[in-house]
Structure formats: C-alpha cells, structure tokens
C-alpha positions in Angstrom: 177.7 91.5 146.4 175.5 88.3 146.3 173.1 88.1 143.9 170.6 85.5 142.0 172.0 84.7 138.4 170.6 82.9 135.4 172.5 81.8 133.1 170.7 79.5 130.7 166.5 79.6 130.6 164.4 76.7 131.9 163.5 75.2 135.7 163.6 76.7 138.7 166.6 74.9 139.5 168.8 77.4 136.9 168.3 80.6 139.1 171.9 80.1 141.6 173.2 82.5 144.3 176.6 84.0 143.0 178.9 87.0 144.1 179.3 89.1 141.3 179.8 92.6 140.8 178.5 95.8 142.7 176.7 97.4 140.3 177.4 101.3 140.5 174.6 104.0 139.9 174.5 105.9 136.7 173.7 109.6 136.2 170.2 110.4 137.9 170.2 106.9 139.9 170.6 105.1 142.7 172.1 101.9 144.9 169.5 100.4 147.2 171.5 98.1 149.7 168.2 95.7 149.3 166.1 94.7 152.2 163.7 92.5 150.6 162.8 92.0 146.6 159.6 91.1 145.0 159.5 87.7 143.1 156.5 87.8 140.7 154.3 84.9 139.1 155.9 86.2 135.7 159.2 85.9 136.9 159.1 81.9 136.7 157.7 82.5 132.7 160.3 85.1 132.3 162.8 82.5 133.6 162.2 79.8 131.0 162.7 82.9 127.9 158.8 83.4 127.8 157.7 86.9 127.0 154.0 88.2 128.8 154.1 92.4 129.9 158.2 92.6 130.2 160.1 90.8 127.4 162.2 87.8 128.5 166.1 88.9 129.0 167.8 90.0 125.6 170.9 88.5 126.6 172.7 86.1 129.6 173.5 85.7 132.5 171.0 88.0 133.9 169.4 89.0 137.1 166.1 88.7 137.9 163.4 90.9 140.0 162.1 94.3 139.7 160.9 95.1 143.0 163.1 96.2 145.8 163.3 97.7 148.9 166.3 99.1 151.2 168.5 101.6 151.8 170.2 103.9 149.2 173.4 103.7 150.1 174.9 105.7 146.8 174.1 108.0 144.0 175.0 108.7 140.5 175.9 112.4 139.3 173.3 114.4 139.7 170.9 112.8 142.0 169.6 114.5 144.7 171.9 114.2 147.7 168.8 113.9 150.0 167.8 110.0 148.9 171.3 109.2 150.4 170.6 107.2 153.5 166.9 107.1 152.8 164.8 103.9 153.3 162.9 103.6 149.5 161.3 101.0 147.6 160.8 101.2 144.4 160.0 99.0 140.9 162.5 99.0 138.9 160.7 99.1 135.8 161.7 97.4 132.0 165.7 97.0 133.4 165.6 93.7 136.2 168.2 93.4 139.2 166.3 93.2 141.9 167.2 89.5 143.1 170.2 91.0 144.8 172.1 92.7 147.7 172.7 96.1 145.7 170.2 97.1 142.6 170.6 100.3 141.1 167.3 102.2 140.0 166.2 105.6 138.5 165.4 108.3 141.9 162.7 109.6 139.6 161.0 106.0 140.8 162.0 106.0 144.5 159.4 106.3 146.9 159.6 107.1 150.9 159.1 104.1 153.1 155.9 104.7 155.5 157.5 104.8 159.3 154.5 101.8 159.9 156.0 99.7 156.9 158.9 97.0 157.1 160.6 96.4 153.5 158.8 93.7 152.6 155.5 94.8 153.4 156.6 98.0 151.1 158.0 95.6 148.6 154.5 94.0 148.8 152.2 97.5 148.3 154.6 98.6 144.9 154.1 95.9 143.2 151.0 93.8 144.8 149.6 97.1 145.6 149.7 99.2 142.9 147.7 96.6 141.0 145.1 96.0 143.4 144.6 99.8 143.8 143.7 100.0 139.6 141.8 96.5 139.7 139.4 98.6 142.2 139.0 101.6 140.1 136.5 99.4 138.1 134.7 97.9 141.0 132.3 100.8 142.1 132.0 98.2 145.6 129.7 99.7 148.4 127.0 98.1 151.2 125.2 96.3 148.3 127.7 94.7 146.3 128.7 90.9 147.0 132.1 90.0 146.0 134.1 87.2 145.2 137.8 87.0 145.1 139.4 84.1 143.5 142.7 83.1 145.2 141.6 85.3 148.0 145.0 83.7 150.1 147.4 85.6 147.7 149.4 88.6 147.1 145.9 90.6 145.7 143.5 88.5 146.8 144.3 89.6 150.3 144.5 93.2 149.4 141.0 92.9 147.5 139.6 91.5 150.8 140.4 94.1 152.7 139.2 96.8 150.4 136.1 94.9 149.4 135.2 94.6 153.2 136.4 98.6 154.0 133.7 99.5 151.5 131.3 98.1 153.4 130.6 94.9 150.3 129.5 91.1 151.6 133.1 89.5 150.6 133.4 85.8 149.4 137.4 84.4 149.2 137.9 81.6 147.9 141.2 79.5 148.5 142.5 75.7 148.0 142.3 73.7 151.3 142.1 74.4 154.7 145.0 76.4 155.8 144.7 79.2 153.0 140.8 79.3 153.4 141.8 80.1 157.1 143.8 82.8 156.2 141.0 84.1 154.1 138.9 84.1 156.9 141.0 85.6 159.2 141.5 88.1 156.7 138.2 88.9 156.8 136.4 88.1 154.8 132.4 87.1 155.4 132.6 83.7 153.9 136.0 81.5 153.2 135.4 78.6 150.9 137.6 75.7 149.5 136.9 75.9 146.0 138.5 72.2 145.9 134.8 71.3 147.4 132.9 70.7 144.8 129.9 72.1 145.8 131.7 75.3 146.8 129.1 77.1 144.7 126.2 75.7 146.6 127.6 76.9 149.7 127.8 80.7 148.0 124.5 80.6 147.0 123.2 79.4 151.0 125.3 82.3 152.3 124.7 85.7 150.5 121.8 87.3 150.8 121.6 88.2 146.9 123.9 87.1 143.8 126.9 88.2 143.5 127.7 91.8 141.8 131.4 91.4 141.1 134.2 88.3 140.5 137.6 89.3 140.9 139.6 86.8 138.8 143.3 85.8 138.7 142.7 82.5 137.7 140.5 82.2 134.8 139.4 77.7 134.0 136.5 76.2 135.0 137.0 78.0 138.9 136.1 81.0 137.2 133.4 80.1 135.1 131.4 78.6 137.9 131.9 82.0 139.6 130.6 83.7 137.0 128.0 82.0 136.9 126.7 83.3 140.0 126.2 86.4 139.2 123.2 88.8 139.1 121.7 91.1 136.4 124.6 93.6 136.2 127.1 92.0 137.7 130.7 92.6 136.7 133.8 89.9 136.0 137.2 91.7 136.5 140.1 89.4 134.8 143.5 90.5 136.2 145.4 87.2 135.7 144.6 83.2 134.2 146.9 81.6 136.9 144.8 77.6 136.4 145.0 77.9 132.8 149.1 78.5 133.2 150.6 82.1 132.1 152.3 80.1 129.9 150.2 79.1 127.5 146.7 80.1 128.9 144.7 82.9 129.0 141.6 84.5 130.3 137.9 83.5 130.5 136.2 84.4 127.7 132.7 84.5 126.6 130.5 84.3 124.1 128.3 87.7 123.6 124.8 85.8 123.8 126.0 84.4 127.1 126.9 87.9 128.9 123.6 89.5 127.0 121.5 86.5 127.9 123.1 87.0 131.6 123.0 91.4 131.4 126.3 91.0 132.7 130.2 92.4 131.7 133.4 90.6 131.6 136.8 92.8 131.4 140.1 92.2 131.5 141.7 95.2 133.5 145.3 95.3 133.0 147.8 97.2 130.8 146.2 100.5 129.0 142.8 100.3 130.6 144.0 100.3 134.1 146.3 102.9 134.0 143.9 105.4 131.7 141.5 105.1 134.9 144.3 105.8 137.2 145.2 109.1 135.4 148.1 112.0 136.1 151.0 112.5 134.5 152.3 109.0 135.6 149.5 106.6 136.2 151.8 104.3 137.4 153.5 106.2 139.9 149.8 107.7 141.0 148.8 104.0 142.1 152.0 102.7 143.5 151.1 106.3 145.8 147.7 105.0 146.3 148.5 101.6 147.4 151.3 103.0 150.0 149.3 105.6 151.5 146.1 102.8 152.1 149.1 100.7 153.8 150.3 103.9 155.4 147.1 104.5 157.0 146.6 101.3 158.1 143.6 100.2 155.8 145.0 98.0 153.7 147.5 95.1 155.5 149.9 93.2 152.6 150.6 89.3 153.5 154.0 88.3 153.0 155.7 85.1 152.9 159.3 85.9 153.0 162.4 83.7 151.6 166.3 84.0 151.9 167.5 85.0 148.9 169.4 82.3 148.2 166.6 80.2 148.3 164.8 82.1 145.3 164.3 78.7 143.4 162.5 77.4 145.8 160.3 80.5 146.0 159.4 80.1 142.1 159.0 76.3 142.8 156.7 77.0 145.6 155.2 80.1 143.2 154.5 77.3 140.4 152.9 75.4 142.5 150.4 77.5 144.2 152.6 76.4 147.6 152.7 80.3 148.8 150.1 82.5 150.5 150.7 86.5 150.4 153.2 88.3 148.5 155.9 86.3 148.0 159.5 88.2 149.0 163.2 87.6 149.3 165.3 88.4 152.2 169.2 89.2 151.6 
C-alpha cells in the first residue's frame, strides 16, 4: 500500500508518501481499504514530537491519522464475518495509521456509514462531529439565546452554526476575510463578520437584539476576549480549543474571578473528562460519535469538507497551520 510516513519530527515538509507494508488485522479487528482520513489540527503538533490529548509517537517512522473511512476489506480471527464488505468509519483511537490506503482498527469502534453520507463527510461527523455534539451538551441554546462562534468557517464552527440556528438561537460566525465569512453566511448563519475588521464588535452590538448568551471558542487571544466581552448577565464562554494563541505553546482564555463575578458570567473549558461525563453510557465516546452521525443521517447537521490527495498531506498541515482551510480538512487515497 501507499501510505504517509514520518520519519524524523519537525515541518510539514517531513510527512512523505511511501509504499510500505499492508498492514494485516489482528484478533477482533479490521482492514479498512480507506476512502478518505481525517487530518487534525493536533496532528501538525503531534508531527513536530509535541504531546496535547494523544502522546506524540513512541518510536519512528510512524503513520499519522486516526480517522478513517472505507471499506473493510478483511478481518482478524474472530471478528464478525458481517463487517466484511461493509462501508465503516471509524477513529482509531490511542494507535495512528490512518494517513494511508489500508488501516487496521478495532470492530468494537466501527460504525455503519449513513446511505446519505460519502466517506469524507463520515470521516468529518466521527471526529468533527463527535465533538461538536458534547460542546452542545453545555449550551442549553433555544429562541432566546444569541450565539457567537469563533472560526465559524471551520470543521466545528460549521457544525455549531447549524445546530445553534436548528435550535431556533440568533447565530453570530465570525471568520477571517471575505471568502470564509461568505461561507459562514451561507451556512447560515444571521450575521457573518470579519473579525479582521476592527470594529467587528461594533457591528455585533448594531445587529442583535440583546447581548450575547453564549461564545463558542476555539481560538482563545484577544478575538476571544473581545467576544467575551459582549456578553450579558449569565452568559456562558465554552473553550474547546486556543487555535491564535498556537496549540503549541498557548492555551485558553482565562479569567480573573472578579472579572466573571463583576460580569455574572461563566467561562469553561469543555473538553476531556467534562465532556464525556455529560455525554454518559457505557462509552461516552462512542454515544457522541452515534449522535453526531445520526444528526448527519437525518439531514440536520451538514459537515464542510475540504478534501486533499493523500499525497499531498503536507500541504494539508501547511495549509492547516496557516488557517488556509475551511471545513473539515480530509485526505483522499
């Protein structure tokens, strides 16, 4: 098979397309013949040795990615002789692989492909998706909340739009320049600002008929803060990433607790342990990746994907680093 390799950490330009071996599916697993896999902001840290949520590879070369989609075209002993043939997607968990034509992955993580859902978009909804799904879990949104959804072009800012807006909330997404505050707009959302404006809050405050109720924040600098600072007695700011302050070696908008009393407002981060005790069954991961496929399923929530050979994946993370993608950013074999 073909598959993306790294052999030494550092720039974008280290991730090369190789053949290399299949891999071949252990007891209780499969082989996806891949469709499309999911390249995650992380994945650039991850490819200069940097450790965040999943630790940086133990050892080289290595291959990146932990979402995939395809077809399993093999099992190990004991797997259920029904997956065979079965379009899946799945993440892949701890173990990477995914930036490849064959990945090999535990059935006990495989999900069904909706008939309405190419890979990608189901690439999109496992990863993208699943988060989104527990980021809303702490929104309570309805007719009178008024959000605003910081890098409302990408992978979850999309998703948040379209949630925000099916629950009947006033939704604010802001992007950087004109062609991704387009797409925000198209999107749906009620108002699409360039936040590279400077008076982008001005324009917020003209539009919505009260303050804000809820920030949905990926990006964390002074962006955030000046979204914050818009909202109302009550109002909630949901951290979910720091992408301005780098994942590198940033990290979340914080504040002082005389500010948020002074304000009567909260500020969360809503990843990790706190997400997933929300979600709740026996695998609160598996019950949002379920969530966020069914919304797709039923046609309420519509992923945005910007899709890449697969031999081209360093110029995905270059475009990744660069805030140069809109959508869920995916790799074609």
């Amino acid at each position: 098979m073909h598959a993306i390799r790294l052999h030494a950490f550092g720039p974008a330009s280290n991730l090369t397309y190789e053949k290399t071996e299949d891999p071949v599916p252990g007891p209780g697993e499969v082989r996806i013949a891949v469709a499309a896999a999911g390249v995650h902001l992380l994945d650039t840290a991850l490819r200069e040795g940097l450790t965040g949520p999943y630790p940086a590879p133990a050892t080289l070369p290595t291959v990146p990615g932990r979402e995939v989609a395809g077809t399993v075209d093999a099992l190990g002993e004991g797997t259920d002789p029904a997956w065979l043939g079965k379009q899946v997607v799945a993440h892949l968990g701890m173990a990477p692989g995914g930036y490849a034509e064959l990945a090999v992955v535990d059935a006990a993580r495989l999900h069904e492909i909706p008939p309405n859902l190419d890979p990608a978009e189901a690439v999109a909804m496992i990863g993208t998706g699943r988060t989104t799904m527990g980021i809303v879990q702490f929104a309570d949104l309805g007719p009178d909340s008024v959000a605003i959804v910081l890098a409302a072009a990408g992978g979850i800012g999309t998703l948040l739009v379209q949630y925000a807006k099916n629950a009947g909330a006033t939704v604010v997404g802001l992007a950087g320049g004109p062609a991704k505050t387009a797409r925000v707009r198209e999107n749906g959302a009620d108002l699409a600002i360039d936040y590279l404006l400077p008076n982008w809050p001005d324009l917020i405050r003209e539009f919505v008929p009260s303050n804000p109720t809820v920030v949905f924040d990926s990006v964390g600098g002074p962006t955030a803060r000046a979204a914050v600072d818009l909202l109302g007695p009550g109002g909630r700011h949901l951290i979910y990433g720091w992408s301005s302050e780098g994942i590198r070696d940033g990290g979340p908008l914080t504040f002082t607790e005389e500010y948020l009393t002074e304000r009567a407002i909260t500020s969360e981060s809503v990843l990790g342990p706190t997400m997933l005790s929300r979600a709740g069954g026996p695998d609160p991961i598996r019950t949002l990746e379920t969530r966020a496929l069914t919304e797709a399923a039923a046609g309420r929530l519509r992923p945005a994907v910007q899709r890449y050979p697969l031999a081209d994946a360093a110029e995905a993370h270059r475009a990744l680093e660069t805030r140069g993608t809109t959508g869920k950013v995916v790799l074609i074999p």
